[in-house]
C-alpha positions as CSV (number, residue, x, y, z in Angstrom):
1,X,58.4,43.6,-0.1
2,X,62.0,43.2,1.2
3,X,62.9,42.0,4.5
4,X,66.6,42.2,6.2
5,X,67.7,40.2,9.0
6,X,70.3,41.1,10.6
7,X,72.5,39.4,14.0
8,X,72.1,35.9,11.9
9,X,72.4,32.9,14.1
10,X,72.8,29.1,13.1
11,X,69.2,28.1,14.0
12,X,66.8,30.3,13.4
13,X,68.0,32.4,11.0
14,X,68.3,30.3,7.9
15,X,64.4,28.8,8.6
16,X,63.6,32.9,8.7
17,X,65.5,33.2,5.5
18,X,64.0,30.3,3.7
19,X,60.9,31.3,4.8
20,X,61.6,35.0,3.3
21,X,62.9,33.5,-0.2
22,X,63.8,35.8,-2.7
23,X,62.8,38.4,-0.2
24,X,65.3,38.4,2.3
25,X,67.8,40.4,2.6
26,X,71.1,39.6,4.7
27,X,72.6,41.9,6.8
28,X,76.7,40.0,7.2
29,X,78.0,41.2,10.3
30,X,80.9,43.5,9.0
31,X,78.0,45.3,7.3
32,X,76.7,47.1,10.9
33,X,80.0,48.7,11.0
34,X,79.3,50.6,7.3
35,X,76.5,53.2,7.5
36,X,76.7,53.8,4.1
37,X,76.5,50.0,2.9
38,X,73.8,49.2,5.6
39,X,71.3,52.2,4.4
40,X,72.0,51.5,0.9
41,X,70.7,47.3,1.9
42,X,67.8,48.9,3.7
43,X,66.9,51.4,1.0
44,X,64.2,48.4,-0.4
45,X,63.2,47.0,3.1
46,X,60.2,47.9,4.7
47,X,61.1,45.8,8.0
48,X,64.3,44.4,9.6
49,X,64.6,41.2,11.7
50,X,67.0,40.8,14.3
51,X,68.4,37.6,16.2
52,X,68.5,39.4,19.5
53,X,70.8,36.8,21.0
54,X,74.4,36.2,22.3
55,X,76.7,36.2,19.3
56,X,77.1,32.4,18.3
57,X,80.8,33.2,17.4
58,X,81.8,34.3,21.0
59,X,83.9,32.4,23.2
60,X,82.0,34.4,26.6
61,X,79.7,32.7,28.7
62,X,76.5,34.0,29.3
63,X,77.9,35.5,32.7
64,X,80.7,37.4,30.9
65,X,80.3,41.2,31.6
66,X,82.0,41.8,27.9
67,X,79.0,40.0,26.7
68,X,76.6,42.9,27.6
69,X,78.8,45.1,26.1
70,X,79.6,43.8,22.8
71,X,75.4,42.9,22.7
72,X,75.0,46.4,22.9
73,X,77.9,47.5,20.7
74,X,76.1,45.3,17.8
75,X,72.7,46.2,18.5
76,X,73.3,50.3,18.5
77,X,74.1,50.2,14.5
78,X,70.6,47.8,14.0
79,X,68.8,50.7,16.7
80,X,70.4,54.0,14.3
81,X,69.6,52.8,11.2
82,X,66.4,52.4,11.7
83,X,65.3,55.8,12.7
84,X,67.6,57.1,9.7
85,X,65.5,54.8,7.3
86,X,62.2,55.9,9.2
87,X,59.9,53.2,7.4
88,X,60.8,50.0,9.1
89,X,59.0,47.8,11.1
90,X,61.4,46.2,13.6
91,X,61.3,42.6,14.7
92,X,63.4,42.2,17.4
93,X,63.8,38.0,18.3
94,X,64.7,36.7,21.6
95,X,64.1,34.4,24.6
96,X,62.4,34.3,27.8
97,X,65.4,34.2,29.3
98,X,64.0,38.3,30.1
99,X,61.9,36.7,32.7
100,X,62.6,35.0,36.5
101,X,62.8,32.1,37.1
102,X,58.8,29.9,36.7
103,X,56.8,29.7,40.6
104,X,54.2,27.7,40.5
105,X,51.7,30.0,42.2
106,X,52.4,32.7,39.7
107,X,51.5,34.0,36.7
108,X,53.9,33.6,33.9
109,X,54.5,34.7,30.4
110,X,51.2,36.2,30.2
111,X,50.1,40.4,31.1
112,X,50.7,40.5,34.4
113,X,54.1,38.5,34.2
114,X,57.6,40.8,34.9
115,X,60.6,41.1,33.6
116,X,63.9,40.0,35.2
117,X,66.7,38.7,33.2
118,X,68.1,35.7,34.0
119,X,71.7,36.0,33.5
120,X,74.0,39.0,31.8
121,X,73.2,38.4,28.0
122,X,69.7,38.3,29.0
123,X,70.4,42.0,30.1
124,X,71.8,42.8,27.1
125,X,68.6,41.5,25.2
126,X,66.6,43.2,27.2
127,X,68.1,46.6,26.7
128,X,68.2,46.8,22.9
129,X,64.3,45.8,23.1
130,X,63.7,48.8,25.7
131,X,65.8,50.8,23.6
132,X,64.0,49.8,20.5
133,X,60.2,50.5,21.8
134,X,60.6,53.7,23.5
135,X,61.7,54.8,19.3
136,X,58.9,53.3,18.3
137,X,56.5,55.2,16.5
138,X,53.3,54.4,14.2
139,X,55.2,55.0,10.8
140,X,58.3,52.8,12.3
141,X,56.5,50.0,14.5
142,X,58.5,47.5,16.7
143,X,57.4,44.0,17.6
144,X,58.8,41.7,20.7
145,X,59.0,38.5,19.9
146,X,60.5,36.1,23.0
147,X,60.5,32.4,22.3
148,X,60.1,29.1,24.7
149,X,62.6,26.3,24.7
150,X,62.7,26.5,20.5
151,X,63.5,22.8,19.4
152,X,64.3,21.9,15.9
153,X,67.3,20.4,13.2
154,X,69.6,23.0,11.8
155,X,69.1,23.3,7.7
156,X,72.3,23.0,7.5
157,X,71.9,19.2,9.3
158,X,72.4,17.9,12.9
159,X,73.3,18.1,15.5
160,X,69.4,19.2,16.6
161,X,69.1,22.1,19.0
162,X,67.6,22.1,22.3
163,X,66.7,20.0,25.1
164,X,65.1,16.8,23.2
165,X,67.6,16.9,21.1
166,X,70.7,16.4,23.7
167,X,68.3,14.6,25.6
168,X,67.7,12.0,22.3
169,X,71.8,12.1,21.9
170,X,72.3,11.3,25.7
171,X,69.9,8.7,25.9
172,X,72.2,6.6,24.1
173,X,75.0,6.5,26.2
174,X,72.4,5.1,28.9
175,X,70.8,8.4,30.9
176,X,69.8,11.8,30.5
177,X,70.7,14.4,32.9
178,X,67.3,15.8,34.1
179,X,68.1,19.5,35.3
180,X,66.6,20.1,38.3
181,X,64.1,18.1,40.5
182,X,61.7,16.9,37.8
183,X,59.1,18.9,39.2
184,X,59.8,21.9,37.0
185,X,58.0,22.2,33.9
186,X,59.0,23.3,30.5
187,X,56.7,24.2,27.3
188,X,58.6,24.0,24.2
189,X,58.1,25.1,20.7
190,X,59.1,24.0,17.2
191,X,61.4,26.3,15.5
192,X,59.1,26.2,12.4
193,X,55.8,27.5,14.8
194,X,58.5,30.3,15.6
195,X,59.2,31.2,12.0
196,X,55.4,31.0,11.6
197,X,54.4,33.7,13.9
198,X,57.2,35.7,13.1
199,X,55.9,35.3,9.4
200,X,52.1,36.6,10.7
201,X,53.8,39.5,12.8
202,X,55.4,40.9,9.1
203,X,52.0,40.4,7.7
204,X,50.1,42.2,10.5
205,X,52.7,45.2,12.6
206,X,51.2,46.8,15.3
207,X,49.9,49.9,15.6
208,X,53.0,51.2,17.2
209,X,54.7,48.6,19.5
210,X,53.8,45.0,21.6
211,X,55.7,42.3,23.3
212,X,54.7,38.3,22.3
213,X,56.0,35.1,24.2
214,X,55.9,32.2,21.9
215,X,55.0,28.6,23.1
216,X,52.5,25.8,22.6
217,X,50.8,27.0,25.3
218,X,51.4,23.1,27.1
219,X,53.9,22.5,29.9
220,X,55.4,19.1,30.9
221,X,57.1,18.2,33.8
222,X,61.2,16.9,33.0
223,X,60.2,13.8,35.7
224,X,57.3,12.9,32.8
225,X,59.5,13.7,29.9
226,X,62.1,11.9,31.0
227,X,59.9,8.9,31.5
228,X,59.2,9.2,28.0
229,X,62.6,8.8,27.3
230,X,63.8,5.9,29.4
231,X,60.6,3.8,28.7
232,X,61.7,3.9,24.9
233,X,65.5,3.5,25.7
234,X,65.8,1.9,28.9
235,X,67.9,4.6,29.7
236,X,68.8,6.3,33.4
237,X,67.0,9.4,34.6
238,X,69.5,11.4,36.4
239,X,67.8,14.1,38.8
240,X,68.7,17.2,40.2
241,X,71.7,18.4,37.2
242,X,72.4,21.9,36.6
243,X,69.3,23.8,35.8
244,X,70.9,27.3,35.5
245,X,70.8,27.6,31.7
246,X,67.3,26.2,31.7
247,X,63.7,28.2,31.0
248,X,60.8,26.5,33.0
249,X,57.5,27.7,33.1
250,X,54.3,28.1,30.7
251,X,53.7,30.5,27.8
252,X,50.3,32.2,28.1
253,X,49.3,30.9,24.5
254,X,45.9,33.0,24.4
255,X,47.9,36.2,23.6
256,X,49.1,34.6,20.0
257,X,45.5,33.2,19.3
258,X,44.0,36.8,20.0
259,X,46.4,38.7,18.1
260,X,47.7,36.7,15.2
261,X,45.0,33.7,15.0
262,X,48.3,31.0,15.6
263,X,48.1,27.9,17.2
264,X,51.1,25.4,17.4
265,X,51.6,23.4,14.5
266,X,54.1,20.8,15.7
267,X,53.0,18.5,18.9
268,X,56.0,17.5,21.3
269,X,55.0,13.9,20.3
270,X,56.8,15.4,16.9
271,X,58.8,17.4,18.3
272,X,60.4,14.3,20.5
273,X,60.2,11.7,17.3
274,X,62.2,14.2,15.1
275,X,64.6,14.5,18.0
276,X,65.4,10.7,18.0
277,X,65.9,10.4,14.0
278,X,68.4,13.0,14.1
279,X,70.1,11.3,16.7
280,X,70.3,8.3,14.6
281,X,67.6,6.0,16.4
């Protein structure tokens, strides 16, 4: 079984592809614009993977109305070819930036949760996935997959991506800048528990489409994180910094134990002690 992933980013991407071994197939960028040399790549595949995220070469902010637009100019080519090829099972990867901003009294990340996208490329996310499952169909399934705060080191070596990471990195000027109040809570999620589902999704497809938010399932508070932080470095909490680019809330992790028998792998005890050795602690 071959596998093509396509829209590669620095992060996630490679741990897909190392996962995948000798069975992935790359899809370079320049690629999407040749429907010739992209059909002839899929010809073996029987699904696709796409990094359904802002392209990591852009110099546009999240905010940038040419951001939607350039999202949706890469993500047509992904869209076309697979109805040509008619055999692949699409795995579309993103965040839950798709979702509003976490209430406390309400239901999030699980059935009855909505969708809501948080800034412009969020849109842009969002409209290649509705695109994708109203083409789904039973011989050409398409799977969701939205992921929670995804923490982790780069294979190709630091600097570590996501919050405990800068956080680990701040700590050692003498503070970390706690977006927010501290009241909000986060749930994050190893990059590796990522790959892992995404792994089990390829194994199982669904019958014709579903949506699946990946976290641990666990939430902590950025007040209680960061106590972790400053009782281990005697460093500064500073409250109340810019939370716009920031995904609070829970994941409903019952949905991922139900459908693909997963349960987080990597504890944010981990997940925080990887964090400070790539920092150099």
């Amino acid at each position: 079984m071959k596998v093509a992933v396509s829209a590669p980013d620095h992060f996630v991407a490679p741990y897909i592809v190392e996962m995948l071994g000798k069975s992935a197939v790359a899809i370079p960028p320049e690629i999407l614009k040749d429907q010739l040399s992209l059909d002839a790549l899929l010809t073996s595949c029987t699904a696709l993977i796409h990094i359904n995220s802002r392209p990591a070469d852009s110099t546009l902010g999240r905010n940038d109305r040419e951001t939607l637009l350039r999202m949706r100019e890469y993500s047509r080519p992904v869209l076309d070819a697979v109805d040509r090829h008619g055999g692949l099972h699409l795995i579309i990867v993103g965040t839950l930036r798709v979702h509003p901003q976490w209430q406390p009294d309400e239901p999030y990340y699980g059935i009855d949760s909505t969708l809501a996208p948080r800034d412009v490329a969020a849109e842009g996310q969002l409209w290649m996935e509705e695109m994708a499952l109203e083409r789904a169909q039973a011989e050409r399934p398409v799977s969701i997959i939205r992921a929670s705060n995804v923490q982790g080191v780069p294979l190709e070596g630091p600097p570590g991506n996501g919050l405990l990471h800068t956080w680990a990195s701040e700590c050692m000027m003498g503070w970390v800048n706690v977006p927010g109040s501290g009241s909000e809570i986060k749930d994050f999620v190893h990059v590796q528990d990522l790959v892992s589902v995404i792994g089990a999704v390829l194994d199982s497809p669904p019958p014709t489409r579903e949506s699946i938010s990946v976290g641990s399932g666990k939430a902590i508070a950025m007040s209680d994180l960061a106590a972790i932080y400053t009782e281990r470095t005697d460093c500064e909490a500073e409250l109340n910094q810019d939370d716009s680019q920031e995904v609070f809330g829970v994941v409903d992790a019952r949905d991922l134990e139900m459908r693909l028998g997963f349960a987080p792998q990597i504890s944010l005890e981990e997940m925080i002690e990887e964090a400070f050795e790539a920092a150099g602690h």
